[in-house]
C-alpha positions as CSV (number, residue, x, y, z in Angstrom):
1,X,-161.0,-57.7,32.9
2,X,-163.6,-57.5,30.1
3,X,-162.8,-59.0,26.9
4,X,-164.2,-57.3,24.2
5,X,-165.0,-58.9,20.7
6,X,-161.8,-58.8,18.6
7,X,-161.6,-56.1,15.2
8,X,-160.9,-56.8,11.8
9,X,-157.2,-55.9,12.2
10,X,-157.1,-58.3,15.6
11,X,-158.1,-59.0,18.4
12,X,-157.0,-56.4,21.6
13,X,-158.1,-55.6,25.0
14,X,-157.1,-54.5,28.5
15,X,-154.9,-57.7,30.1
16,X,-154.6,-58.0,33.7
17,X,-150.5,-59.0,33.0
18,X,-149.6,-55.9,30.8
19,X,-151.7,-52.1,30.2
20,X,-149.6,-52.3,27.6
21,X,-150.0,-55.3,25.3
22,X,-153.1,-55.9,23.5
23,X,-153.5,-59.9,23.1
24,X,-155.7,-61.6,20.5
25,X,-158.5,-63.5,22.0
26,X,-160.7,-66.5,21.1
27,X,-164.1,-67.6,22.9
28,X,-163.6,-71.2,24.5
29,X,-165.2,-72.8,21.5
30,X,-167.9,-74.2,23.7
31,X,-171.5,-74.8,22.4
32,X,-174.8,-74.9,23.7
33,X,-175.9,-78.7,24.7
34,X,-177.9,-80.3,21.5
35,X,-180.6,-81.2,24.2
36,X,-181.1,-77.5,25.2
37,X,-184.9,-77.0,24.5
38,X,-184.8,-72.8,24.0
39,X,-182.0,-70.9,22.0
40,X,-180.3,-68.5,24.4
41,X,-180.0,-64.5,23.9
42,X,-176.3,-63.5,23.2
43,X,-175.7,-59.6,23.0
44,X,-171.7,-59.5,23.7
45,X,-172.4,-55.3,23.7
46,X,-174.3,-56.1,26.5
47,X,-172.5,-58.4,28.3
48,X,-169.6,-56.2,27.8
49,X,-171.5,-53.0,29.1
50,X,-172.7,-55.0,32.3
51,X,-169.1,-56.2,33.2
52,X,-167.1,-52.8,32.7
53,X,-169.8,-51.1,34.8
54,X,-168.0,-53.2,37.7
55,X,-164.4,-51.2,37.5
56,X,-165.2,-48.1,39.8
57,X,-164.1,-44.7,38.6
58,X,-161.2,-42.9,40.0
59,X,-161.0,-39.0,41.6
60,X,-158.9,-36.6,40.0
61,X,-156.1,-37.7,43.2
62,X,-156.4,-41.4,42.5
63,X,-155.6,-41.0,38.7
64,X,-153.1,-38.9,39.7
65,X,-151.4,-41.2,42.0
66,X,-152.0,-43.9,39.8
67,X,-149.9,-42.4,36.9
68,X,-147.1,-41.4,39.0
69,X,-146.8,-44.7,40.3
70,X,-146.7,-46.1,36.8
71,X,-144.7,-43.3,35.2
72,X,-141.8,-43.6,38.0
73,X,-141.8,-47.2,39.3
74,X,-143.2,-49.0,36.1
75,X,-146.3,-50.0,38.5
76,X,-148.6,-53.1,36.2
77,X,-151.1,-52.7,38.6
78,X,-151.4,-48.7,38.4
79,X,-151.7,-48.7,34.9
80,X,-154.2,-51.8,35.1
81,X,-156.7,-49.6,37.5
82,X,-156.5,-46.2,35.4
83,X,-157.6,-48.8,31.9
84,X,-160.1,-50.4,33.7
85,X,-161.7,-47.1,35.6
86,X,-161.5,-45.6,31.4
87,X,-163.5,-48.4,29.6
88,X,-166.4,-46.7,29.5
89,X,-165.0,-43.5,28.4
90,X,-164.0,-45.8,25.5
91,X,-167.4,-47.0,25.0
92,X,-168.9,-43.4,25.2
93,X,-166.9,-42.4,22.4
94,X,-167.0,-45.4,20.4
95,X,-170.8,-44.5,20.3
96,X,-170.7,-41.2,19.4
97,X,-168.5,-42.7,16.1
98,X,-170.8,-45.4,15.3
99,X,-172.7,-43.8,12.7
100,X,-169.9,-43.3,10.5
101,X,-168.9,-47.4,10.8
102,X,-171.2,-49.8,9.3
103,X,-170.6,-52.6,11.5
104,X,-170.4,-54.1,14.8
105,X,-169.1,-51.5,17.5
106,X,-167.6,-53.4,19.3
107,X,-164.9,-53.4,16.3
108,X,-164.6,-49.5,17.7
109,X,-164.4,-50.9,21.6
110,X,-161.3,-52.6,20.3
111,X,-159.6,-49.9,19.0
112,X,-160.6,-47.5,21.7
113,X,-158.8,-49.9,24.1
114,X,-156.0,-50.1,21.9
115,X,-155.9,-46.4,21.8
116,X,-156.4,-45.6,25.7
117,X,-153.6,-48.4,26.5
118,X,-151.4,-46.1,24.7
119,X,-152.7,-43.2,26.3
120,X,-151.2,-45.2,29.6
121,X,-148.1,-45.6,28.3
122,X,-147.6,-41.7,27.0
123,X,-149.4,-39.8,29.5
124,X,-147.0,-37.4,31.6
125,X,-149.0,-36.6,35.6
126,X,-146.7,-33.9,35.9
127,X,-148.0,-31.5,32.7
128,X,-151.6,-30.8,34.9
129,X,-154.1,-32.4,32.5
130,X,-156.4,-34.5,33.7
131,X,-155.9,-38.8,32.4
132,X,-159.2,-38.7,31.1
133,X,-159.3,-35.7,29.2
134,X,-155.6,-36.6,27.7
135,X,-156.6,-40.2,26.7
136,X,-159.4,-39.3,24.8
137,X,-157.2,-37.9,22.1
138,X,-155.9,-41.2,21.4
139,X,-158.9,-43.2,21.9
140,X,-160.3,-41.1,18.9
141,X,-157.2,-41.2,17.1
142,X,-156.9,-45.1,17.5
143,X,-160.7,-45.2,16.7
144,X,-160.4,-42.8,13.6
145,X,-157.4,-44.6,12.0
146,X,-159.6,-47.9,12.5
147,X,-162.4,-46.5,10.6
148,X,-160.2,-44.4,7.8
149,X,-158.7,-47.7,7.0
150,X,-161.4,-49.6,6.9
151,X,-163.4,-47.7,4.7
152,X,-163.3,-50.0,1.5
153,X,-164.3,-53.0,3.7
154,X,-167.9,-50.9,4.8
155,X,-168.5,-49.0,1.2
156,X,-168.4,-45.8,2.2
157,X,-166.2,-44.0,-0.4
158,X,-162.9,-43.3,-1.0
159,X,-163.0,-40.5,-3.2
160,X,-162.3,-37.0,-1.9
161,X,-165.9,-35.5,-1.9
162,X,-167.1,-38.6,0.2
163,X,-164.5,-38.3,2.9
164,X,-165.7,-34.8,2.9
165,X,-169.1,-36.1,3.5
166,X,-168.3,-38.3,6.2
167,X,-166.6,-36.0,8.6
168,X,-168.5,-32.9,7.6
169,X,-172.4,-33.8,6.3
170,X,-174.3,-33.7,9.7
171,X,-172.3,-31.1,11.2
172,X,-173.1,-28.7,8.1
173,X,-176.6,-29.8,8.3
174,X,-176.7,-29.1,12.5
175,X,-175.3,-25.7,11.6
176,X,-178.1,-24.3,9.0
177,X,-180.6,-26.1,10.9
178,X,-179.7,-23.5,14.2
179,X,-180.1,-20.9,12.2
180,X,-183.8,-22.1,11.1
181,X,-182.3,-22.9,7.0
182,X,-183.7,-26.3,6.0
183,X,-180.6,-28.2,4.9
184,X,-181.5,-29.8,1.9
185,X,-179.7,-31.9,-0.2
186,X,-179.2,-29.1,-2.6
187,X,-178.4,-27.0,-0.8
188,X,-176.0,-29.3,1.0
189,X,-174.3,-29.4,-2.3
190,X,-173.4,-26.1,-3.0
191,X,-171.9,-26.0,0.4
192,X,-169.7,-28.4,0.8
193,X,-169.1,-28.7,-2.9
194,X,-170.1,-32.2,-3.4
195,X,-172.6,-33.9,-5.7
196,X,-176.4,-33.5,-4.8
197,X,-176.8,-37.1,-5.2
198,X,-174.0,-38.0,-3.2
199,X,-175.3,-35.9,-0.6
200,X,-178.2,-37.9,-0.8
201,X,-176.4,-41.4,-0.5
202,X,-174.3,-40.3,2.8
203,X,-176.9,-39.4,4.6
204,X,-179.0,-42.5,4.2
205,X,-175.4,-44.2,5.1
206,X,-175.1,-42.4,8.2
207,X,-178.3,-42.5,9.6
208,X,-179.8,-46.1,8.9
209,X,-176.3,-47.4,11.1
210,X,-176.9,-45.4,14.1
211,X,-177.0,-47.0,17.6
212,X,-179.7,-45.6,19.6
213,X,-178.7,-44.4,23.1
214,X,-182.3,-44.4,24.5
215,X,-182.8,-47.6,23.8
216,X,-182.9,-49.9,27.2
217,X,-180.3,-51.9,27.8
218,X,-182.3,-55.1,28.6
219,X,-186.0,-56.0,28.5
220,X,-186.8,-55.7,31.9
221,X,-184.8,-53.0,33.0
222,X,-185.5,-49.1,32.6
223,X,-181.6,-48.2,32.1
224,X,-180.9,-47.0,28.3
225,X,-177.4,-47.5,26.7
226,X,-176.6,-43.7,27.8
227,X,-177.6,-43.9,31.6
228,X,-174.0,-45.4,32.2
229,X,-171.7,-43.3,30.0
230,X,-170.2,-40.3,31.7
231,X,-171.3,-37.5,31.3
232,X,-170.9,-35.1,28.3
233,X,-170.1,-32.0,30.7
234,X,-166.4,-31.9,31.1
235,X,-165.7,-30.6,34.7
236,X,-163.7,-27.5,35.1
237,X,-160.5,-28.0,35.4
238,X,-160.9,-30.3,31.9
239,X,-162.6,-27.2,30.7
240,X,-159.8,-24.9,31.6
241,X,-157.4,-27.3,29.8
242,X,-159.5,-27.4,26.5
243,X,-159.8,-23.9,26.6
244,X,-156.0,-23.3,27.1
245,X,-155.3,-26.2,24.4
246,X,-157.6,-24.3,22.3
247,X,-155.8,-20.8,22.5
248,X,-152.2,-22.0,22.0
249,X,-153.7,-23.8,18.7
250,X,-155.4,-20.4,18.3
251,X,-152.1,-18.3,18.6
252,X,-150.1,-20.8,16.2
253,X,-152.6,-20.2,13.4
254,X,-152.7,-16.4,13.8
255,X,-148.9,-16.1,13.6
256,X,-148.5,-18.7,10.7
257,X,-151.6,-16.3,8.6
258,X,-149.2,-13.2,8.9
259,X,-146.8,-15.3,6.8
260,X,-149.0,-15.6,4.2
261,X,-150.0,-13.3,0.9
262,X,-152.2,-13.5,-2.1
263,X,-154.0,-15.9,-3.2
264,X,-152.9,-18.5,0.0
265,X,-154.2,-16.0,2.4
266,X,-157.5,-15.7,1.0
267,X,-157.7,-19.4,0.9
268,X,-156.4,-19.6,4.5
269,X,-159.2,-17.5,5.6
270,X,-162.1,-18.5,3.3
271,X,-161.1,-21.9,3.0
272,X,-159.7,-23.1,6.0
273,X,-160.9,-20.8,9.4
274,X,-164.1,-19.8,8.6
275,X,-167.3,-21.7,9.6
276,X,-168.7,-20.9,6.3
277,X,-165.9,-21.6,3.5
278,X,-166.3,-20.7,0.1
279,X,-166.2,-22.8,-2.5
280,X,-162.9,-23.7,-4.7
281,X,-165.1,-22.0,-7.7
282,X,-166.5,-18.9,-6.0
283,X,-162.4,-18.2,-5.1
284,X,-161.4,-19.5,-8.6
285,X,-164.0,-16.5,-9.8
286,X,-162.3,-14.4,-7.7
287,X,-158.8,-14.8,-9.1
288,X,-159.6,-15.5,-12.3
289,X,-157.7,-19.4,-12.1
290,X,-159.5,-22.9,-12.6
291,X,-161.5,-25.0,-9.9
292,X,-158.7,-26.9,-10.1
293,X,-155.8,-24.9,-9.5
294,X,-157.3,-23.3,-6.3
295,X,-157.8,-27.3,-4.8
296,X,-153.8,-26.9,-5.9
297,X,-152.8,-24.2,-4.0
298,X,-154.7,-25.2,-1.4
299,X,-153.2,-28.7,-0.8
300,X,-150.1,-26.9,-0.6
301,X,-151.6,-24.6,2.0
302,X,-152.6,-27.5,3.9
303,X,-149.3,-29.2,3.9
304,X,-147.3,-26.0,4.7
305,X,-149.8,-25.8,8.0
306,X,-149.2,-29.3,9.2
307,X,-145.2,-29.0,8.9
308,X,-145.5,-25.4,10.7
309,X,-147.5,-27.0,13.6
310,X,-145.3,-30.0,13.9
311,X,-142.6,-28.2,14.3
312,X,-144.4,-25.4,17.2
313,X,-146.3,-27.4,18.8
314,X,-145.4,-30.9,21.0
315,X,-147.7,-33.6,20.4
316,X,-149.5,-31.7,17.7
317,X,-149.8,-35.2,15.6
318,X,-152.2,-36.3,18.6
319,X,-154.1,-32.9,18.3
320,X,-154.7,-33.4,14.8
321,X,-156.4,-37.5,14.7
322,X,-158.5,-36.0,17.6
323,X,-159.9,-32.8,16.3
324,X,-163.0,-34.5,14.6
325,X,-166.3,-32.9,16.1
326,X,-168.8,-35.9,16.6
């Protein structure tokens, strides 16, 4: 099994004794011979890439299989093959998070791992989703958590406008851009309510740490770092299940709006569903109350939702550490 190199919080990856545990690791402590004439390369990214690339991946009947026989008869060795055929589904979206964690991604492997040997542990064959599409919830959650509580350690902000920022910068700026609006820092501001110059600040964060996917994987060979991942098109039964996830989320939110009024209903719908939300002054104008009070109300809002879906929907606390577009 592939060792990857241990986080910040410890060291876990994929055993061969337990899909469960996660053990910390160390490196032999040996060292390169004082005679040796030439330094050698290390890139433990790429060492790591070349040896997961050895697991093969699984049909939809053989993860199937595979989970039954660890859900019902406790099977090591079933839950050992469906960790090892999902490393690189780890890897793909530890990638896609890179550019909001300053530092080495393997620290994001690790989680990943930690997260899809949970996924092994919770998943349940028998509800028709697919063991891929199910652990990639918890592979973001573990890999979200990782980065949330890391965030002092990297510099990237604590305050509330900058973890606005983090999740929300480049998908605001994709989203003006497709509809031909340059997205400059000003007016980057006024939309998601933030400080021009910390605007500014972010996105030199974000993009002077990404990894670059086209770049090849070794010198002499014409495969980039994306030619292994899988692929970004979910097949169709995953996309069934999304779409179905999608609509009972959907139907939950309708039904909890028809209990609001006032001044939370507006919020819900300008604030919280809409692609385009106004800003806590434009509905403080509106009502005649301060900035502040409408950030108030809406906290309140927020925390009202999260109890309402907790209680209507199962495994809602998964949904909600996964549902980060990246």
């Amino acid at each position: 099994m592939p060792k990857s190199k241990k986080s910040k919080r410890g060291g876990v990856s994929p055993d061969r004794g337990d899909p469960h545990e996660a053990g910390e690791e160390s490196r032999s402590g040996s060292t390169f011979p004082a005679e040796r004439p030439q330094a050698v390369s290390f890139d433990p990214f790429r060492i790591y890439l070349d040896e997961i690339k050895r697991y093969p991946l699984l049909s939809r009947e053989e993860e199937t299989d595979l989970a039954i026989r660890y859900r019902e008869k406790g099977d090591i060795e079933a839950g050992y093959k469906l960790i090892t055929a999902n490393l690189r589904l780890v890897v793909k979206i530890a990638m896609d998070f890179q550019r909001y964690w300053m530092q080495n991604l393997m620290d994001l492997i690790q989680e990943g791992n930690v997260g899809l040997m949970q996924a092994v542990k919770k998943f349940d064959p028998y509800r028709g989703y697919k063991f891929s599409y199910y652990a990639s919830f918890w592979i973001k959650a573990y890999i979200i958590k990782f980065i949330m509580d890391n965030w002092k350690l990297v510099k990237i902000g604590t305050t509330q406008a900058q973890r606005k920022l983090f999740f929300n910068l480049r998908k605001e700026k994709e989203r003006l851009e497709a509809q031909g609006i340059e997205a400059s820092p000003k007016l980057l501001s006024h939309r998601l309510d933030v400080k021009e110059s910390e605007i500014i600040e972010m996105d030199q964060r974000l993009n002077s740490w990404e990894i670059s996917l086209d770049s090849p994987l070794k010198e002499d060979s014409e495969d980039t770092h994306k030619s292994f991942l899988p692929s970004d098109d979910l097949p169709v039964d995953d996309q069934i299940a999304d779409r179905e996830a999608k609509a009972i989320l959907h139907d939950k939110l309708l039904l909890f709006r028809e209990q609001l009024k006032g001044k939370e209903a507006v919020i819900f719908d300008k604030r919280l569903l809409t692609e385009e939300p106004m800003t806590l002054q434009e509905i403080g104008d509106r009502f005649g109350i301060s900035r502040e009070r409408v950030r108030q109300i809406e906290s309140r809002l927020k925390k009202k939702l999260k109890a309402y879906l907790e209680e209507e929907i199962e495994d809602i606390d998964l949904l909600q550490e996964s549902m980060v577009e990246v």
